[in-house]
C-alpha positions as CSV (number, residue, x, y, z in Angstrom):
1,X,29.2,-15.3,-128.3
2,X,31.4,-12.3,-127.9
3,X,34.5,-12.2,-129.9
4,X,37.2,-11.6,-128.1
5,X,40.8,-10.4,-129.9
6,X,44.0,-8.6,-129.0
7,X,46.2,-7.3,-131.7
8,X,49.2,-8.0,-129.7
9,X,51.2,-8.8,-126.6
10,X,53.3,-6.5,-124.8
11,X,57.2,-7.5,-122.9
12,X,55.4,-8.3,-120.2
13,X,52.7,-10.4,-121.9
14,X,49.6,-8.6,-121.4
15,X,47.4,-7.6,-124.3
16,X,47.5,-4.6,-126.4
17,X,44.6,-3.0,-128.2
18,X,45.7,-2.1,-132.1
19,X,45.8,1.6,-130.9
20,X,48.3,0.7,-128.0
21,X,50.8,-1.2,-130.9
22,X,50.4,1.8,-133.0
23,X,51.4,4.2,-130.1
24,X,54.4,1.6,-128.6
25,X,55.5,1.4,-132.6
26,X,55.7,5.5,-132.7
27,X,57.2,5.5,-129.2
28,X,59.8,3.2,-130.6
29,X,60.9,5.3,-133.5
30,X,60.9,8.4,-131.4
31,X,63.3,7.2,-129.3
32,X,65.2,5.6,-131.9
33,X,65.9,9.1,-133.6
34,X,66.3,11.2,-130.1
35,X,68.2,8.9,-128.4
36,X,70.8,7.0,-130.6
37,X,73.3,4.8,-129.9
38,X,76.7,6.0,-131.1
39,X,78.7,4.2,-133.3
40,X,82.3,4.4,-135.2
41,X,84.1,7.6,-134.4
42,X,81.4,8.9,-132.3
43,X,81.9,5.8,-129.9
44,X,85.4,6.0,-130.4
45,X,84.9,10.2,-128.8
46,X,83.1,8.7,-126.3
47,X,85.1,6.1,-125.1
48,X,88.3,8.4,-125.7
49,X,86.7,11.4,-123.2
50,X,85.8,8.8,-121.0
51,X,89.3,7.0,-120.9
52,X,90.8,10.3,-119.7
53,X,88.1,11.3,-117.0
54,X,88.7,7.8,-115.6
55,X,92.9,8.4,-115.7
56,X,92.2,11.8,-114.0
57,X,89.8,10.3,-111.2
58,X,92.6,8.3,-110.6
59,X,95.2,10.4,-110.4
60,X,93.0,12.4,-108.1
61,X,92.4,9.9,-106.0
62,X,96.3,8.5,-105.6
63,X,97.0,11.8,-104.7
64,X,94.5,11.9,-101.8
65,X,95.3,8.6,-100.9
66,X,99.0,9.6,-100.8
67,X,98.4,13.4,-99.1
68,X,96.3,10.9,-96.1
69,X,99.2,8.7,-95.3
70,X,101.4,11.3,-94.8
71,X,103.5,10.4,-97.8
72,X,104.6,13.4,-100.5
73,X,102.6,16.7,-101.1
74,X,103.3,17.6,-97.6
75,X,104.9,20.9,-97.2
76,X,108.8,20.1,-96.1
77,X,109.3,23.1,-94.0
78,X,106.3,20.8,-91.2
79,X,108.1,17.9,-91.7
80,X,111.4,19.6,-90.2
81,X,108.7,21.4,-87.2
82,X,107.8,17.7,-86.8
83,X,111.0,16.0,-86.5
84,X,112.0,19.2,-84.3
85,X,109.0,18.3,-82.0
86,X,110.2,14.9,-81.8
87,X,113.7,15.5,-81.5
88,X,111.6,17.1,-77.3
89,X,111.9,14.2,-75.0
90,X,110.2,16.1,-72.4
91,X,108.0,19.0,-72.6
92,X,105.8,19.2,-70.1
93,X,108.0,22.1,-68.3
94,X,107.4,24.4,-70.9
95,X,104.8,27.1,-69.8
């Protein structure tokens, strides 16, 4: 009768030869150390830089939003060309 073992199971429930658990277990701990997940002050920098890169996106994008409408940021000397223009009732003689 053939002995048949597994020395563990991985996530997704299939088995793992002792070498494989002895890799996953060193590919764990690598990634641990080159990859780690910041804490205290360092998540406190982190959450600070990216506090102010959301506030400037949004400033950014009100400002676009607002320059689209038509409202502020336009340059007043076209808004008097514009109103001048209006001001034409007919100018279809010009030409």
């Amino acid at each position: 009768m053939a002995f048949k073992g597994t020395a563990s199971k991985s996530s997704s429930g299939a088995s793992m030869s002792k070498y494989d658990v002895e890799v996953e277990a060193r590919l764990q701990a690598l990634e641990k150390v080159s990859h780690p997940v910041p804490t205290g002050a360092t998540q406190q920098k982190v959450d600070d830089r990216l506090a102010a890169l959301e506030k400037a996106v949004a400033e950014i994008a009100a400002k676009c939003d607002s320059r689209a409408t038509g409202g502020g940021g336009a340059d007043p000397r076209v808004d008097r060309i514009i109103a001048h223009i209006a001001k034409k009732e007919d100018v279809s003689d010009i030409g």
